[in-house]
C-alpha positions in Angstrom: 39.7 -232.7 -125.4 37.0 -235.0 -126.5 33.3 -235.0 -125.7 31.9 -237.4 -122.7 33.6 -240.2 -120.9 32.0 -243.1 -118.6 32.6 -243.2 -115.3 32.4 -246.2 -113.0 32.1 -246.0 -109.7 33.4 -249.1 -107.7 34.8 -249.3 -104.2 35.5 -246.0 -104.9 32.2 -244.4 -103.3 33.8 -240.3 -103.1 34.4 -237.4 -104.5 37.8 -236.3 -103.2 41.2 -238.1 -104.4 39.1 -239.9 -106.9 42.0 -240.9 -109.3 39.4 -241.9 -111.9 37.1 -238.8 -111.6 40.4 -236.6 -112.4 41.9 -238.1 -115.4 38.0 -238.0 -116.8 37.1 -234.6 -116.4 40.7 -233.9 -117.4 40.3 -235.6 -121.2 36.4 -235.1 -121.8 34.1 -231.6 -121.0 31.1 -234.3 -119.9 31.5 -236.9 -117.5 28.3 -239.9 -117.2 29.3 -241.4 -113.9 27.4 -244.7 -113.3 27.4 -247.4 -110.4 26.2 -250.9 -110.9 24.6 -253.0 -108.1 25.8 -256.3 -108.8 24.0 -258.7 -108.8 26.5 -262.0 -108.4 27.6 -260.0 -105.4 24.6 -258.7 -103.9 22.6 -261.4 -104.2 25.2 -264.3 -104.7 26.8 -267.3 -102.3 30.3 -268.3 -101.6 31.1 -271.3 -102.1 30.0 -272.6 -98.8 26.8 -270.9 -99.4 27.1 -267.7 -96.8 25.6 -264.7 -99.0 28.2 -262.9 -100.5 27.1 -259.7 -98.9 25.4 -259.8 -96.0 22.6 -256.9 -94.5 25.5 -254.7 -92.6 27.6 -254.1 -95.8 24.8 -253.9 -98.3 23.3 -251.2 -96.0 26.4 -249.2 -95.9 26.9 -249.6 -99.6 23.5 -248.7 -100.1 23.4 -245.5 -98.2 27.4 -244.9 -99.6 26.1 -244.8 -103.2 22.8 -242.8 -102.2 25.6 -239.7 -100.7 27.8 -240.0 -103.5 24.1 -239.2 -106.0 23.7 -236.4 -103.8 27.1 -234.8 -103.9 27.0 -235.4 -107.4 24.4 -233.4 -107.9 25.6 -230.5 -106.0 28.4 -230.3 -108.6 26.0 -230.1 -111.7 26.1 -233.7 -111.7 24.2 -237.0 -110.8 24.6 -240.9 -110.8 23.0 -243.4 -113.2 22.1 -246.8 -110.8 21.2 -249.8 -112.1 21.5 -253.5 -111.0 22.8 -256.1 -112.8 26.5 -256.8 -114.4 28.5 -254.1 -114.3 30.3 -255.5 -117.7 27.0 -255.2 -120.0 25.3 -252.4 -118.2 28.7 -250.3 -118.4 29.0 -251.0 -122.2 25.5 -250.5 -122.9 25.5 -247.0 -121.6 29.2 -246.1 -123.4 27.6 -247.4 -126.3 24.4 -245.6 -126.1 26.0 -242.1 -125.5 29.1 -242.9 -127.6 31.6 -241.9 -125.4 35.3 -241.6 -126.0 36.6 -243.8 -122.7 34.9 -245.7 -120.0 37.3 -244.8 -116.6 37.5 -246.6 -113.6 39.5 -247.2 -110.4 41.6 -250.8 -110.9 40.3 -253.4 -108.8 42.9 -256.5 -107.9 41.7 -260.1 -106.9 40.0 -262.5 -109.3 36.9 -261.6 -109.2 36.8 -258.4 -109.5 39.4 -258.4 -112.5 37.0 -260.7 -114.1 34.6 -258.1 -114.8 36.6 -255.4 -115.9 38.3 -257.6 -118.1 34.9 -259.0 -119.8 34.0 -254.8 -119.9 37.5 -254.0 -121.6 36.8 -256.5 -124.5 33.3 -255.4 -124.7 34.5 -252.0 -125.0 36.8 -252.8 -127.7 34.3 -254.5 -130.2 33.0 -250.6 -130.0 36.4 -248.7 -130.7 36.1 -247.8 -127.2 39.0 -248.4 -124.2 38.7 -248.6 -120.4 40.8 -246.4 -118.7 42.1 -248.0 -115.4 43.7 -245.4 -112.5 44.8 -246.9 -109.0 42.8 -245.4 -105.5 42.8 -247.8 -103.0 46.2 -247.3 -101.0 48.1 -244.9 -99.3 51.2 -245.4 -102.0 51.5 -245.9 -105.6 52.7 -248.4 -106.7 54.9 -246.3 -109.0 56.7 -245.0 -106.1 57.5 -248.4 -104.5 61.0 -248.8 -104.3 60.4 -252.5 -106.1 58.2 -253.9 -108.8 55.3 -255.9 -107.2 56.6 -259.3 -108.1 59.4 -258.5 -105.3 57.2 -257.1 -102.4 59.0 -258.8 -99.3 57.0 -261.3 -97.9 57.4 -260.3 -94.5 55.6 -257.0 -93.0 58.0 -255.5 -91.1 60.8 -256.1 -93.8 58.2 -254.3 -96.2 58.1 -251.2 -94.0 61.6 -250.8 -93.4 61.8 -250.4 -97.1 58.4 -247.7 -97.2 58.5 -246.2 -93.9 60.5 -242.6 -94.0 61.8 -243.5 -97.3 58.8 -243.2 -99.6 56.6 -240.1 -99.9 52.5 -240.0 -99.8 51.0 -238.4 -102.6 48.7 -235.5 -101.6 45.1 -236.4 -102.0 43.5 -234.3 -105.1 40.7 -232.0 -103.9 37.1 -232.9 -104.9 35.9 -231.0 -107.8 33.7 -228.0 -107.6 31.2 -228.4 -111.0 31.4 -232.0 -112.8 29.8 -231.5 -116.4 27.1 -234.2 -117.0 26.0 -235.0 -120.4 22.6 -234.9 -122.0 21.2 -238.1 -120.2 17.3 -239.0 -121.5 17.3 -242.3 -120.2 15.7 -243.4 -116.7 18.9 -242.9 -114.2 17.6 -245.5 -111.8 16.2 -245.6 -108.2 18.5 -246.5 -105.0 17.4 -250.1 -103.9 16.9 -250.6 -100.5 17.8 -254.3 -98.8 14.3 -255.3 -99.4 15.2 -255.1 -103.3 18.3 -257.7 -102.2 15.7 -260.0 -100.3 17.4 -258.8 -97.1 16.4 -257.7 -93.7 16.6 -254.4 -92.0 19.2 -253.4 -89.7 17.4 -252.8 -86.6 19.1 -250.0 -84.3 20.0 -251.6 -81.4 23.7 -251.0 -81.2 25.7 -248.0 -81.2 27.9 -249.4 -84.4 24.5 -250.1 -86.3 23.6 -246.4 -85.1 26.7 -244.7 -86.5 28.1 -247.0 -89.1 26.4 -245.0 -92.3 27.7 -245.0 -95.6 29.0 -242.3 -97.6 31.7 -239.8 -98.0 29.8 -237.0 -96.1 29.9 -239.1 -92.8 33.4 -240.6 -93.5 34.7 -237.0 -93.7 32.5 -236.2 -90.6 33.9 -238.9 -88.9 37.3 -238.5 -89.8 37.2 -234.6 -88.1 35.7 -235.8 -85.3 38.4 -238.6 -84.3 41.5 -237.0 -85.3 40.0 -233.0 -84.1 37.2 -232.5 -82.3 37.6 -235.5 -79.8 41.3 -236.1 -80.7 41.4 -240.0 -79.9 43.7 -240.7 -82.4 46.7 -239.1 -79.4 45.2 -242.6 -77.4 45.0 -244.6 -80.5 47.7 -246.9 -79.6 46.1 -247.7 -76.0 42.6 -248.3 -77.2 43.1 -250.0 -80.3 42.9 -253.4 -78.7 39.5 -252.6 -76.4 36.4 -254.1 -77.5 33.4 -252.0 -75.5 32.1 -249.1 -76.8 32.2 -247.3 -79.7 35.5 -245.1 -79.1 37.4 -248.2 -79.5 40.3 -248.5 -82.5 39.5 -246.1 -85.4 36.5 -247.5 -87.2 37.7 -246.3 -90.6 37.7 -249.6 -91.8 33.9 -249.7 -92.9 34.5 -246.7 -94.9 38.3 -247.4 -96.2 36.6 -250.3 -97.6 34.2 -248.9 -100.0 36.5 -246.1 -100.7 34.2 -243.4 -99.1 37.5 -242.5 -97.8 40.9 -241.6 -99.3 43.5 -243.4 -97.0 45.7 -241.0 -98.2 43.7 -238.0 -96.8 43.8 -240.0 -93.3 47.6 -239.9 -93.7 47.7 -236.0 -94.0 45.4 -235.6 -91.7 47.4 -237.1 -89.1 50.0 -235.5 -90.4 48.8 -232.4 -89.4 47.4 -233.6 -86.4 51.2 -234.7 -85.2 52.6 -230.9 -86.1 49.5 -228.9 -84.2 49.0 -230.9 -80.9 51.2 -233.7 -80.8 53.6 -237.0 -82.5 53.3 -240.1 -80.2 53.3 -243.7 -80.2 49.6 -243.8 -81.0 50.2 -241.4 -83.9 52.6 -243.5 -85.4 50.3 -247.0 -85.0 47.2 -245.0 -87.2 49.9 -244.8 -89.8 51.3 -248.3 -89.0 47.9 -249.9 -89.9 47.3 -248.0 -93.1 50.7 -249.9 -94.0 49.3 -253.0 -93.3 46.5 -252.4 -95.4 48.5 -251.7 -98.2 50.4 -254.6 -97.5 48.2 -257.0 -97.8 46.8 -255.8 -100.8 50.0 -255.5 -102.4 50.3 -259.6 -101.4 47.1 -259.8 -102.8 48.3 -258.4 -106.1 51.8 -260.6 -105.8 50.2 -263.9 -105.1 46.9 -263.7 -106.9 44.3 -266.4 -105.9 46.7 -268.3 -103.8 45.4 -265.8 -101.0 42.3 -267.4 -101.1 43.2 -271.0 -101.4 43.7 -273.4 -98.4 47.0 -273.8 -98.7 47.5 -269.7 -99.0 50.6 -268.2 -99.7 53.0 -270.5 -98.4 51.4 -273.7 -100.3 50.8 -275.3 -96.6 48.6 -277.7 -95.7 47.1 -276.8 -92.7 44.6 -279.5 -92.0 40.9 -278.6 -90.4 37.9 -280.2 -90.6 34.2 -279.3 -92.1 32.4 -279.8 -89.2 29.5 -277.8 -90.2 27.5 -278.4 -86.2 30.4 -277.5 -84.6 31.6 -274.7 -87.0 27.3 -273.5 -86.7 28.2 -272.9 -82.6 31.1 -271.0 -83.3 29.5 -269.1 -85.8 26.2 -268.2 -83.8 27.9 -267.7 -80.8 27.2 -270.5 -79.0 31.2 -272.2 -78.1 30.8 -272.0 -74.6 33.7 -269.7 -74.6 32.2 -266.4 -73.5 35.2 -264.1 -75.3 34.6 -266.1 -78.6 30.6 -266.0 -78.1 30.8 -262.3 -77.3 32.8 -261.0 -80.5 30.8 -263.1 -82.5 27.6 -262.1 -80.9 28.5 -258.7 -81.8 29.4 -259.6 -85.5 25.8 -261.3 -86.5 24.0 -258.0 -84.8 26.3 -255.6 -86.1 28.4 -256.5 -89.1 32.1 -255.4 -86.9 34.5 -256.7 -84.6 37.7 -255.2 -83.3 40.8 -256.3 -84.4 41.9 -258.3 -81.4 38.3 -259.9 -81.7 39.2 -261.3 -85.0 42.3 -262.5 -83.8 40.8 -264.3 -81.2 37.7 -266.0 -82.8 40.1 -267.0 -85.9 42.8 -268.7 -83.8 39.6 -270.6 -81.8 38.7 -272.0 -84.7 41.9 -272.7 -86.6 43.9 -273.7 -83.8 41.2 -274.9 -81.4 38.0 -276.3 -83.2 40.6 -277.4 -85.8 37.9 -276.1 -88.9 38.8 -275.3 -92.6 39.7 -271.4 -92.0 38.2 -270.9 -95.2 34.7 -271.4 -93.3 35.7 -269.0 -90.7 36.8 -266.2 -94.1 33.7 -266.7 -96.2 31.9 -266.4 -92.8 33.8 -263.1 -92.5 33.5 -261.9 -96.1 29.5 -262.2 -95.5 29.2 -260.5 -92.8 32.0 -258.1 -91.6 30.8 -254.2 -92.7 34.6 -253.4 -93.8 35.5 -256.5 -95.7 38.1 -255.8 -98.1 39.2 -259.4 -99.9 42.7 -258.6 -99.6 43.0 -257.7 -95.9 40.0 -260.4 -94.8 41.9 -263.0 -96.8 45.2 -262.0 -96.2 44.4 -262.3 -92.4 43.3 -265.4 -92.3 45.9 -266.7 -93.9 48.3 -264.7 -91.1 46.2 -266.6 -88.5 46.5 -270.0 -90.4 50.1 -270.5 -90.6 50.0 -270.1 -94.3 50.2 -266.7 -94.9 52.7 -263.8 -94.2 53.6 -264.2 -90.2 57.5 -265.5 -89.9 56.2 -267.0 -86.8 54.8 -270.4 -88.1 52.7 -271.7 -85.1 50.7 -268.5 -83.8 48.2 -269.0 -81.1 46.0 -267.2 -79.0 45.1 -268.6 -76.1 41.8 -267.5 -75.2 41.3 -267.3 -71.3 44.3 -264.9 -71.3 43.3 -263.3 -73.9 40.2 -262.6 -71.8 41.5 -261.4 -68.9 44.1 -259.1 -70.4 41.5 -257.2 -72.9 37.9 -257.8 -71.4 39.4 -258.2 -67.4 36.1 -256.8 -65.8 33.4 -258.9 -68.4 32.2 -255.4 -69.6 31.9 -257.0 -73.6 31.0 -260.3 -72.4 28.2 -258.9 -70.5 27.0 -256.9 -72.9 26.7 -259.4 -75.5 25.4 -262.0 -73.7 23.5 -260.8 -71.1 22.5 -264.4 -69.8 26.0 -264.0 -68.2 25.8 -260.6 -66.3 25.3 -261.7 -62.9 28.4 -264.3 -62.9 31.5 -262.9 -60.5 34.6 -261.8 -62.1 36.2 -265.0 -61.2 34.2 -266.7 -63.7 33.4 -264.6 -66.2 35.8 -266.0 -68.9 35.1 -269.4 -68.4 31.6 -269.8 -66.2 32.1 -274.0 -66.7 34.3 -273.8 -63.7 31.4 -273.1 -61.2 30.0 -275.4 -58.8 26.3 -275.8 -59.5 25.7 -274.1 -56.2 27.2 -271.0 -57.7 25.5 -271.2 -60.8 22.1 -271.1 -59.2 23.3 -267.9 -57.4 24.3 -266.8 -60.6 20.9 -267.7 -62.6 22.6 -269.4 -65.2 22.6 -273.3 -65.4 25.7 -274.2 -68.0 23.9 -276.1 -70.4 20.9 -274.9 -69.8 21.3 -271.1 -70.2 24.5 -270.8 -71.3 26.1 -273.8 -73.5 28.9 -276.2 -72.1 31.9 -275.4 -73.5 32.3 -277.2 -77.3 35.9 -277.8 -76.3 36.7 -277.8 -72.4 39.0 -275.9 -71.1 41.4 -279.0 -70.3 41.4 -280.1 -73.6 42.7 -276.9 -75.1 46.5 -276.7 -76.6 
């Protein structure tokens, strides 16, 4: 066994089935575990000049890495935090300690590869080598019954081939003592948003309330949904609401920076269906893990075509950059009260429910006819669980170029409406200019005469704006 090994925390913010954390303390008696704010993504654009992370998700990372310091030290341990690029900062400190490896959790799409691959040649003008393990997904890929290069294209031929046939791994347990190495250097300060020229998060909103980074609250959270409450037996029913906070799963936020094992959700449910009970809903917490490793492993198979506009299928699906009509959409401010609502609720809370997405994607693909890659950097920006793979990956889906075998998918949004909003609770509650309009004409308020407008107190237009694209004119 050899003396101290690196490691470097990424989206892997935990303790428990930490691939990387094992293999270290398993080859080294010291372990130096370091994170890296950095800064290309914390204070960087994307290409159309959204930052790359917005307030919601550096808050959560923030208060992720600040929980993983602390369990750290209850293990003997602690975190070294810096800011800068991971690639130099990560070198300097193997080089400074001499260490034997530098071990990390692979990362998949370009730009993240980018870095570790600039850290492994650093490394190896030292004598030193990066040690890469794999914790994102529920399977390895070493158990897949085919090499990445022939993941089926199509989702549900790629679960016929997982589902029932291939095992999940248990999760390894989180280590009781982690030995730290004699460290005299400065081991950094957590930043706050204010270091990232970012605002605060004010607490307005139950998600902005409860969405907290960390493993301590992912684990917290995790007991309460599948035990304690035991919404996960309803799961299947709720998934596509969009009031409240009891809605879907909300493991997304901390799936995404790894505060959670997916594969610990898995056996937790697991149990769950042999103590209380195996239903539909049961099965559809399991069937969106799937997805998630699905669309990494397209991620992995098709490399940077994910985040092209012609995406996976090499399509051309036409849009526009109409950057005033793209703005309304984006602020909330179509005239269609489902889209304004779910996007209300994404610019004052970094999340939107699944069917939200859906809905606000197809509107502007299919609708607004705009370059969906507006609508994903939008996304990547803002959304408090983005994940490249699955954000990308979506979009693509929504687009026509991507992994659907339906080519021409389409929401149409005043059904949409009815069926998953039919009372205007969500559209209410986002935009509360609206709350005193009937029923009727709650999911489309241009069809009132101006009579009922003024006995609403809402003057389309005025209040509320006309509709960017009237109902008539829609597909």
């Amino acid at each position: 066994m050899e003396h101290t090994a690196v490691l470097w925390f990424r989206n892997d913010l935990r303790l428990h089935d930490n691939e990387a954390l094992i293999e270290a303390l398993s080859k080294t008696k010291y372990v130096l575990p370091v994170y890296v704010f950095d800064e290309r993504v914390f204070l960087g654009k994307t290409r159309f000049g959204f930052e790359k992370t917005g307030k919601f998700r550096a808050k959560f990372i923030i208060e992720a890495v600040a929980d993983l310091r602390e369990n750290l030290r209850q293990r003997g341990s602690d975190l070294i935090i810096r800011i800068g690029k991971p690639e130099e900062i990560v070198f300097d400190l193997a080089k400074s300690i001499k260490s034997s490896w530098v071990f990390c959790n692979r990362e998949r799409t370009q730009e993240e590869v980018e870095v570790q691959d600039k850290l492994e040649h650093n490394l190896w003008s030292i004598g030193q080598e990066l040690r890469f393990s794999r914790g994102k997904m529920l399977y390895h890929t070493a158990d897949l019954p085919f090499p990445v290069s022939q993941v089926p294209d199509i989702f549900s031929n790629f679960r016929k081939e997982i589902e029932n046939i291939v095992d999940v791994r248990f999760p390894y347990d989180t280590p009781k003592t982690i030995g730290f190495p004699a460290f005299k250097e400065n081991r950094g300060e957590v930043p706050t948003l204010r270091t990232f020229d970012k605002n605060e998060v004010d607490t307005l909103h139950i998600e902005n309330e409860r969405f907290i980074g960390g493993e301590t609250r992912a684990l917290l959270h995790l007991r309460k949904y599948i035990w304690d409450d035991q919404y996960v037996g309803n799961y299947k029913d709720t998934r596509n609401e969009m009031y409240g906070w009891n809605f879907s799963s909300k493991f997304s936020a901390w799936l995404s920076a790894g505060c959670i094992s997916p594969k610990l959700i898995y056996h937790e449910l697991k149990e769950y269906e042999k103590k209380v009970k195996k239903n539909d809903s049961t099965y559809w917490m399991f069937f969106e893990l799937l997805w998630r490793d699905f669309f990494r492993l397209m991620g992995k198979k098709h490399g940077n075509k994910i985040f092209h506009k012609s995406g996976i299928r090499g399509i051309n699906p036409g849009g526009d950059k109409d950057l005033v009509l793209f703005h309304s959409w984006a602020s909330g401010n179509t005239g269609w009260p489902l889209i304004d609502a779910n996007m209300r609720q994404l610019n004052q809370t970094g999340f939107m429910s699944n069917r939200g997405r859906q809905n606000v994607a197809s509107f502007l693909i299919k609708d607004m006819n705009i370059n969906w890659l507006l609508g994903a950097e939008y996304f990547e920006s803002m959304l408090i669980d983005y994940d490249p793979c699955s954000n990308y990956c979506n979009w693509n889906y929504i687009a026509g170029i991507g992994c659907d075998p339906r080519e021409d998918r389409y929401f149409n949004i005043i059904s949409q409406s009815k069926k998953y909003d039919p009372h205007g609770e969500f559209i209410r509650y986002w935009i509360p200019e609206l709350k005193n309009i009937s029923n009727h004409f709650i999911h489309y308020p241009e069809e009132m005469t101006m009579d009922e407008q003024t006995k609403s107190g809402v003057i389309i237009g005025k209040n509320y704006p006309l509709s960017v694209i009237p109902q008539k004119n829609l597909v």
